[in-house]
Structure formats: structure tokens, C-alpha cells
C-alpha positions as CSV (number, residue, x, y, z in Angstrom):
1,X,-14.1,9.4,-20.4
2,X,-16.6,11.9,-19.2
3,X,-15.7,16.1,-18.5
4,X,-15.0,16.8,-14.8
5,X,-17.6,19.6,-13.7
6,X,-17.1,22.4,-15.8
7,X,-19.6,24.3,-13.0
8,X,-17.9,24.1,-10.2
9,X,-14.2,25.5,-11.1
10,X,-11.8,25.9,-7.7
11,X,-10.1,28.7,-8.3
12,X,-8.6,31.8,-5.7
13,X,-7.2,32.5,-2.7
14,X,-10.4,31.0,-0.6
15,X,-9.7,27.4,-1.9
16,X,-9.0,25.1,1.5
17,X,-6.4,22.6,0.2
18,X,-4.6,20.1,2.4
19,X,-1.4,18.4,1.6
20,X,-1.7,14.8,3.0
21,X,1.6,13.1,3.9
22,X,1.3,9.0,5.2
23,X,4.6,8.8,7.1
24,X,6.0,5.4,9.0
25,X,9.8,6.1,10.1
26,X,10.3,8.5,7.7
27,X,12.3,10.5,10.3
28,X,15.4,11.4,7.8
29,X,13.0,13.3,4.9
30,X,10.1,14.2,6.5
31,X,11.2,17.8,7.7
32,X,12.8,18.9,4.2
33,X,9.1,17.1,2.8
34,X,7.1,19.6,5.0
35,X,9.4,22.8,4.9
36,X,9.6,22.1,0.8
37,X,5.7,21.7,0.3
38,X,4.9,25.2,2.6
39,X,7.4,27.3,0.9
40,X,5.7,25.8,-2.8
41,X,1.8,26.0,-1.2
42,X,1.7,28.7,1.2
43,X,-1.6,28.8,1.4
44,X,-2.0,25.0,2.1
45,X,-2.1,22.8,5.6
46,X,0.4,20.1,5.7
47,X,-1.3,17.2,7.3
48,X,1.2,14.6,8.2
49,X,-0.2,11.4,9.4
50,X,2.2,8.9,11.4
51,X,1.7,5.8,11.5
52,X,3.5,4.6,14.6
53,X,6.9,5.7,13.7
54,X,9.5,4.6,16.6
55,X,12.4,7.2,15.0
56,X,10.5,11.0,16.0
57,X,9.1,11.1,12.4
58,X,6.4,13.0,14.1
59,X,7.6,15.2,16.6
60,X,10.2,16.5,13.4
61,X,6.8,17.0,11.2
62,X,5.6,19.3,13.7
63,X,8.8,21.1,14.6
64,X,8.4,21.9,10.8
65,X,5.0,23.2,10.8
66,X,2.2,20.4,10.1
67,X,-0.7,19.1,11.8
68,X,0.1,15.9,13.1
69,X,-2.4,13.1,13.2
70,X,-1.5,9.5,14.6
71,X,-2.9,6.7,13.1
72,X,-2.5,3.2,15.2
73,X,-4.1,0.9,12.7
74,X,-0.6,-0.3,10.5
75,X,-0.9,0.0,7.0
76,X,-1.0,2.6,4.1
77,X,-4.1,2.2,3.2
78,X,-5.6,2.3,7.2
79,X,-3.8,5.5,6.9
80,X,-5.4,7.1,3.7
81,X,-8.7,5.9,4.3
82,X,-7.9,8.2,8.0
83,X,-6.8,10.9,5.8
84,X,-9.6,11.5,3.9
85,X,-11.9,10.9,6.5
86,X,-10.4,13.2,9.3
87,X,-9.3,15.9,7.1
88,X,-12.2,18.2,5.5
89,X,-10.7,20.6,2.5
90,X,-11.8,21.6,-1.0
91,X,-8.9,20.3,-3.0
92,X,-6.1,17.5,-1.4
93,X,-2.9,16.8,-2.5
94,X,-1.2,13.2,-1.2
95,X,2.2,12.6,-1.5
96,X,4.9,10.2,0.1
97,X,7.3,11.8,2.8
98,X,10.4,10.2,1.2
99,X,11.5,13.2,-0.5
100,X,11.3,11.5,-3.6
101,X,8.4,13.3,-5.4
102,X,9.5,16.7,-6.1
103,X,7.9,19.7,-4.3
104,X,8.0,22.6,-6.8
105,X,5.8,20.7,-8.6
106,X,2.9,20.7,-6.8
107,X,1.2,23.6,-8.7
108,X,1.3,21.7,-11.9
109,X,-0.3,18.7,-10.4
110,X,-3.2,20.4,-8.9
111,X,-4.1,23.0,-12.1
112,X,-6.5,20.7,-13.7
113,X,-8.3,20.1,-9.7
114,X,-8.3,23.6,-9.5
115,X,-9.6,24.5,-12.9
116,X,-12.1,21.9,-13.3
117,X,-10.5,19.9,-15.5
118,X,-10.1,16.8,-13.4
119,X,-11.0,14.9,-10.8
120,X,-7.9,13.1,-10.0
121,X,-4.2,14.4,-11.3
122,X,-1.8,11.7,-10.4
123,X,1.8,12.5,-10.5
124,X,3.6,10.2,-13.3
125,X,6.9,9.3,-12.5
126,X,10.0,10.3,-14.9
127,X,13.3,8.6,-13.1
128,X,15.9,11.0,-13.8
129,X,18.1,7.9,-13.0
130,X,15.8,4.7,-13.3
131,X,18.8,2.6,-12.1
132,X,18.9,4.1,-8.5
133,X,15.3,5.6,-8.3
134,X,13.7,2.1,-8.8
135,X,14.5,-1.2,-7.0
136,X,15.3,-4.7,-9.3
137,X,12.3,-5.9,-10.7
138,X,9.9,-2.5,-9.8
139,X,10.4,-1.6,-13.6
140,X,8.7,-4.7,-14.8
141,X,6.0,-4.9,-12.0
142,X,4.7,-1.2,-12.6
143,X,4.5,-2.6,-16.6
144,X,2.4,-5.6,-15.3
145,X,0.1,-3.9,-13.2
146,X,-0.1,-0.9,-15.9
147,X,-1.0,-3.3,-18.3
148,X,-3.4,-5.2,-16.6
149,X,-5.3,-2.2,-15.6
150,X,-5.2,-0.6,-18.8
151,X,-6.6,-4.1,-20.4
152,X,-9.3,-4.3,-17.8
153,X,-10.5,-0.8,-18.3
154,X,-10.0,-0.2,-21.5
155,X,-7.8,3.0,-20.2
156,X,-4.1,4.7,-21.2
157,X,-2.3,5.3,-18.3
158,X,1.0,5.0,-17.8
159,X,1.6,5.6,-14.0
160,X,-0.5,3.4,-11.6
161,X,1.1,3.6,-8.3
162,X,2.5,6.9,-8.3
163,X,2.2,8.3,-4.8
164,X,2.3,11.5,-5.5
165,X,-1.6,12.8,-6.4
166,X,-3.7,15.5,-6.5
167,X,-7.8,15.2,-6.4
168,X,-11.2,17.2,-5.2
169,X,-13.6,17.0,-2.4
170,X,-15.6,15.1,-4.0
171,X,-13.3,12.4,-4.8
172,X,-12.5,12.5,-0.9
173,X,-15.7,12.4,0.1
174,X,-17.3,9.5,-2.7
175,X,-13.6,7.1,-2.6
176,X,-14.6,4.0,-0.7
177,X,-10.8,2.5,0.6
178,X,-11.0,-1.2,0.9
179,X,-7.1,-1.6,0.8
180,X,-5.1,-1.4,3.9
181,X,-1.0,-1.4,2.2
182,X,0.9,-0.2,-0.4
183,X,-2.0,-1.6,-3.1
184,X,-3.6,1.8,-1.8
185,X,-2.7,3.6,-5.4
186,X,-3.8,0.5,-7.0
187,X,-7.3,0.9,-5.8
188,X,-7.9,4.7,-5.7
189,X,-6.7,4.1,-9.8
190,X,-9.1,1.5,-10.2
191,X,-12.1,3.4,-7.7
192,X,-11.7,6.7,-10.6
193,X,-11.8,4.4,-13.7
194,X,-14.9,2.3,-12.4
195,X,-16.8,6.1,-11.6
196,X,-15.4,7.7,-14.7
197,X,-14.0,10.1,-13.2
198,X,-11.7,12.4,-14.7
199,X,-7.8,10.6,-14.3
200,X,-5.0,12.8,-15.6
201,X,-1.6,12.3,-15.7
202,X,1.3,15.5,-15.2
203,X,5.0,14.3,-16.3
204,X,7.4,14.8,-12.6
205,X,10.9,13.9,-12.0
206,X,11.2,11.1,-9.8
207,X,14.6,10.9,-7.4
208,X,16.0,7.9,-5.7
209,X,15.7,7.8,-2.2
210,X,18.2,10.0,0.3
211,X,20.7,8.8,2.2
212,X,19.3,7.0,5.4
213,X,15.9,6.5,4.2
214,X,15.2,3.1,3.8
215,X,12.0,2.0,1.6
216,X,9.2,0.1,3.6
217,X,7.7,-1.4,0.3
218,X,8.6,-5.5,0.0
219,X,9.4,-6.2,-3.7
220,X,7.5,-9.5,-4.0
221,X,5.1,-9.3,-0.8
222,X,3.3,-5.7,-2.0
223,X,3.7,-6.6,-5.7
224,X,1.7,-10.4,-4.7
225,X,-1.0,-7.9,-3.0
226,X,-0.9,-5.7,-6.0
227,X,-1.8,-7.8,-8.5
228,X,-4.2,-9.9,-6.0
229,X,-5.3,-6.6,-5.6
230,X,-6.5,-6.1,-9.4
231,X,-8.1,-9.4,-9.9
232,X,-10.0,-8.9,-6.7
233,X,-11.1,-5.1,-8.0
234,X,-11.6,-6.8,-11.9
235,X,-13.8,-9.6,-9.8
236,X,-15.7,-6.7,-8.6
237,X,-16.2,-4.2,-11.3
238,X,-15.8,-6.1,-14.0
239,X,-17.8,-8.9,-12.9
240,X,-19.3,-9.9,-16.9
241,X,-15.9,-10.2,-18.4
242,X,-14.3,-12.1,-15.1
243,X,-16.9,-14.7,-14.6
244,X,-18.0,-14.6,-18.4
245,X,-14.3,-15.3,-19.3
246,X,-14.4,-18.2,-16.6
247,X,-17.6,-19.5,-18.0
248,X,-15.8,-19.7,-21.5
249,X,-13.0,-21.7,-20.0
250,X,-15.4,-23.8,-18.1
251,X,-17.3,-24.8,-21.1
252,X,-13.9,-25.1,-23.3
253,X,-13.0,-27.7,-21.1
254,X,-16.7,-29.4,-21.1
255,X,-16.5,-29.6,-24.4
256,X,-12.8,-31.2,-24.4
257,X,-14.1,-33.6,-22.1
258,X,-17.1,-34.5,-24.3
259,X,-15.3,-34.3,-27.6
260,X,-12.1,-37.1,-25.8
261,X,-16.2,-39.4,-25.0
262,X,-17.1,-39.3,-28.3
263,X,-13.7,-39.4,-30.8
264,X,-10.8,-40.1,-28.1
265,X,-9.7,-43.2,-26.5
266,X,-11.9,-42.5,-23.3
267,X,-15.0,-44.2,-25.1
268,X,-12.8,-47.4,-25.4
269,X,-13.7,-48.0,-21.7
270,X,-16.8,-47.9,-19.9
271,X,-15.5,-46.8,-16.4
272,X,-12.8,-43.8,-18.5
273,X,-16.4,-43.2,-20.4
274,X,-18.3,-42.7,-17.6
275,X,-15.9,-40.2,-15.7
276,X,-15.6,-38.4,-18.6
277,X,-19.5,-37.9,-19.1
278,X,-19.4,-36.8,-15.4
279,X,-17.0,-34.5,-15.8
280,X,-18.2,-33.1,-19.2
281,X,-21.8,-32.3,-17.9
282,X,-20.3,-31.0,-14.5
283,X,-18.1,-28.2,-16.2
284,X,-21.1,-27.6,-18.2
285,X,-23.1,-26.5,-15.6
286,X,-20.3,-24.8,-13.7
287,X,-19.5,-22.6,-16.7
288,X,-23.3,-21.8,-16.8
289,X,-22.7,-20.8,-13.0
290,X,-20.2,-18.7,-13.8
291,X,-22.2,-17.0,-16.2
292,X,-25.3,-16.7,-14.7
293,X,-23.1,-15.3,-11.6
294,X,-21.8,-12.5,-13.7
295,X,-24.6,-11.7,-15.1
296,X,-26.4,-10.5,-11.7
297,X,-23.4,-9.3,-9.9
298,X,-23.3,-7.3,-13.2
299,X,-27.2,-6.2,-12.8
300,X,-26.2,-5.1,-9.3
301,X,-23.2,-2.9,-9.9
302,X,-25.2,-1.2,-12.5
303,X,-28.3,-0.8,-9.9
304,X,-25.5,0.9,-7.3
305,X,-23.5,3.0,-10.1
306,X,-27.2,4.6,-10.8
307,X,-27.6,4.9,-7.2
308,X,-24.3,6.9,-6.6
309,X,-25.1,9.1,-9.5
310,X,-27.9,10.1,-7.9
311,X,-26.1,10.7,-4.5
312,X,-23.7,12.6,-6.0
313,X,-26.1,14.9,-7.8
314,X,-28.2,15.2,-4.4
315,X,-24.5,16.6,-3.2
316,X,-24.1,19.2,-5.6
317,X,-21.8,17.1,-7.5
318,X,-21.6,15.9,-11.2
């Protein structure tokens, strides 16, 4: 994977950086969430954005010193993409207000953004008790959609949806957010692999939940719209290997149908051997498609990664 910038190192007391908290009735952590992250970042903002709590969730942010934004359109991701567009700093730092990403540290999660040694730092969770910190079946979902990613991208990570992140301007200013729930982490992963951008990973303990704050995130709902999530992001940047692969299966099956015409018992009977020709020579020419599909979707993404390497540079970036 390429270098971050090696030229453009944020380091000092004049670096802006913004602490970003998406809040929805998160009105039993979010005070201990701000106080912790200003005593650890003094020389941060704490931006909490509500997103139509009902419990005071916001009024308590503020009582505890952050900027308070409301955001009306429902949804994680609505939020984010609000975050990064409303809030203008040199480094960010995002993190849940569930108290269950740990505060002290937040130093260690944005060294490599502030040295210039990546573009992205994403918090990777270390349960200190797995049984309580993570909800039945969470355990094997985050393997899934690890694994998928990791096979699609050819990548090593071992935290996808940590929520607990650290990344620069430029990554604020360049991440397009398509996803409006919890797949948000999903897609800001997958946004940093397709740019090849710099993704690190710094080791944090990860705590269960306090008492009274109940988890908005629906075991089977949001881990369906995870991993619809990922094929939808493979469709897109990988579009060679997803339509190629479908192409392959197309004609696999064209050929199955061909092979049953001339060996198998379809060529007994005229109307079997007839349906079966129809159906050979129409997979045939879907799997070709498929192909050709991939092919210039593949041509186009190319044409626009060209296109935002130019941008960037234009920017001052990398």
C-alpha cells in the first residue's frame, strides 16, 4: 500500500483537531464520553452530533462542554456524512458515545495522522471480556465481514467496524458516504482500501457497555446491511472480478447445459433437446454480458481513480 504524505507532517500545538461523536439516546455515557476525551485532548473540540435523541443526550453533551450539532435525517451514516461536512479541522477523531472505546487512548490512535504516517488509524478492538463486550453472534459476523473484505482487497486487517477512528483533512474532505446506518465503518474501510490510502490499525481495550445504555445496533438487520453492503461496494470497485466471476458461472453453466445436449439424456428428446440448446446459447451470451459489463465499468473506475489523483494533487494533496 502506498506511503501517506511524508510532506505534509501535522505536528504542534497549531493543529485544529475535532473529536466527532454520532450520538442517538446515548443520554447515560455521553457526559463521562465528552468530559473523558477533553481532559485526554485538551487542545481538541468535541463535536457531538445528536441525532434526534428523545432522553437529553444533547442538552448533557453541552452541559459538558461540546459543540452540539442536530442532525434530523435518522441514521449513522446521515450523521457522519454531516460530520465531516459541517465540521472543518486538520486532523478528526470519530468515536461512539457509548463509553465503550477507551479515552486515554486517543493519543495513540492519532500519532500516525499526526506524524504522517497514515491516513486513516482505526481503533482495533481487544475485548477485555469478549463474553459481555460483544452480543451472540457479533464474534462470527465481524470474522465474516473481515474476511470478505480482506479477500476482496487483497488487504490484512483485522478490525472492520471499529467505531473508534482517527483520519486527516484530506480523508474528510475526498470520503464520498453512500451509507446511511451502522454499515458506515464498512464503507469508510472499503472507501481507504479502493484510494490506497494509508489504513492502520492501534491495539485498544474494548469494554462492554454501562449500565443503562442499551445498544441501537440490530444483530441480523445491520449485519444483512453489512454484508449487502460489501457486495454492493465489491460490485462497485471491484467490478472485473464481480461480473468476471459471474461471467465464469454463467458460462460453467452454458457449458453444463450443452455438454447434458450432446452426452446426457436431454438429446433423447427433441422438445428436452431443444430447451436445452436454448438455454445453453442463452447463458452463453449472458456470461459474455457479464463480462463485457465488467470490463467497461472497470475502464471507468480507472478513468475516475486518474481523475481524483489529479484532484487531489490540484489540492495540495498526495
Amino acid at each position: 500500500m502506498e506511503s501517506a504524505n511524508p510532506e505534509r507532517p501535522v505536528s504542534g500545538n497549531a493543529v485544529r483537531i475535532a473529536v466527532l461523536v454520532p450520538c442517538y439516546n446515548e443520554a447515560a455515557t455521553i457526559g463521562k464520553v465528552v468530559s473523558d476525551f477533553r481532559r485526554e485532548l485538551p487542545e481538541a473540540t468535541v463535536y457531538v452530533f445528536d441525532n434526534n435523541s428523545t432522553d437529553g443526550t444533547g442538552e448533557l453533551a453541552r452541559n459538558a462542554g461540546a459543540v452540539v450539532v442536530q442532525e434530523k435525517r435518522q441514521g449513522k451514516g446521515f450523521v457522519v456524512a454531516a460530520m465531516l461536512e459541517k465540521v472543518d479541522a486538520d486532523c478528526y477523531v470519530m468515536v461512539d458515545g457509548d463509553d465503550t472505546y477507551p479515552a486515554e487512548r486517543v493519543r495513540d490512535v492519532l500519532a500516525p495522522v499526526l506524524n504522517g504516517q497514515a491516513d486513516m488509524v482505526v481503533g482495533r478492538r481487544e475485548a477485555v471480556n469478549e463474553a459481555a463486550a460483544y452480543r451472540r453472534f457479533h464474534v462470527f459476523g465481524n470474522w465474516l465481514v473481515r474476511t470478505m473484505i480482506n479477500m476482496i482487497f487483497r488487504a490484512r486487517l483485522t478490525d472492520i467496524l471499529s467505531g473508534y477512528r482517527a483520519f486527516t483533512r484530506e480523508v474528510a474532505r475526498s470520503l464520498p458516504i453512500m451509507a446511511y446506518g451502522f454499515d458506515i465503518e464498512t464503507e469508510m474501510t472499503v472507501q481507504c482500501l479502493y484510494r490506497k490510502w494509508v489504513l492502520r490499525e492501534v491495539p485498544i481495550a474494548y469494554r462492554e457497555r454501562p449500565e443503562g445504555s442499551v445498544s441501537k445496533l440490530s444483530t441480523f438487520r445491520d449485519g444483512f446491511r453489512v454484508i449487502f453492503r460489501i457486495l454492493s461496494l465489491f460490485r462497485s470497485y471491484k467490478p472485473l472480478t464481480f461480473f468476471g466471476g459471474m461471467g465464469l458461472a454463467l458460462m460453467a453453466l452454458s457449458m453444463a447445459c450443452g455438454a447434458w445436449v450432446l452426452f446426457g439424456e436431454a438429446g433423447a428428446d427433441s422438445t428436452r433437446r431443444t430447451l436445452f440448446i436454448v438455454a445453453t446459447f442463452t447463458l452463453l451470451a449472458m456470461s459474455l454480458i457479464a463480462a463485457s459489463i465488467g470490463v467497461i465499468v472497470q475502464l471507468i473506475n480507472f478513468r475516475f481513480l486518474e481523475l481524483d489523483s489529479v484532484l487531489r494533487r490540484s489540492r495540495g494533496g498526495r
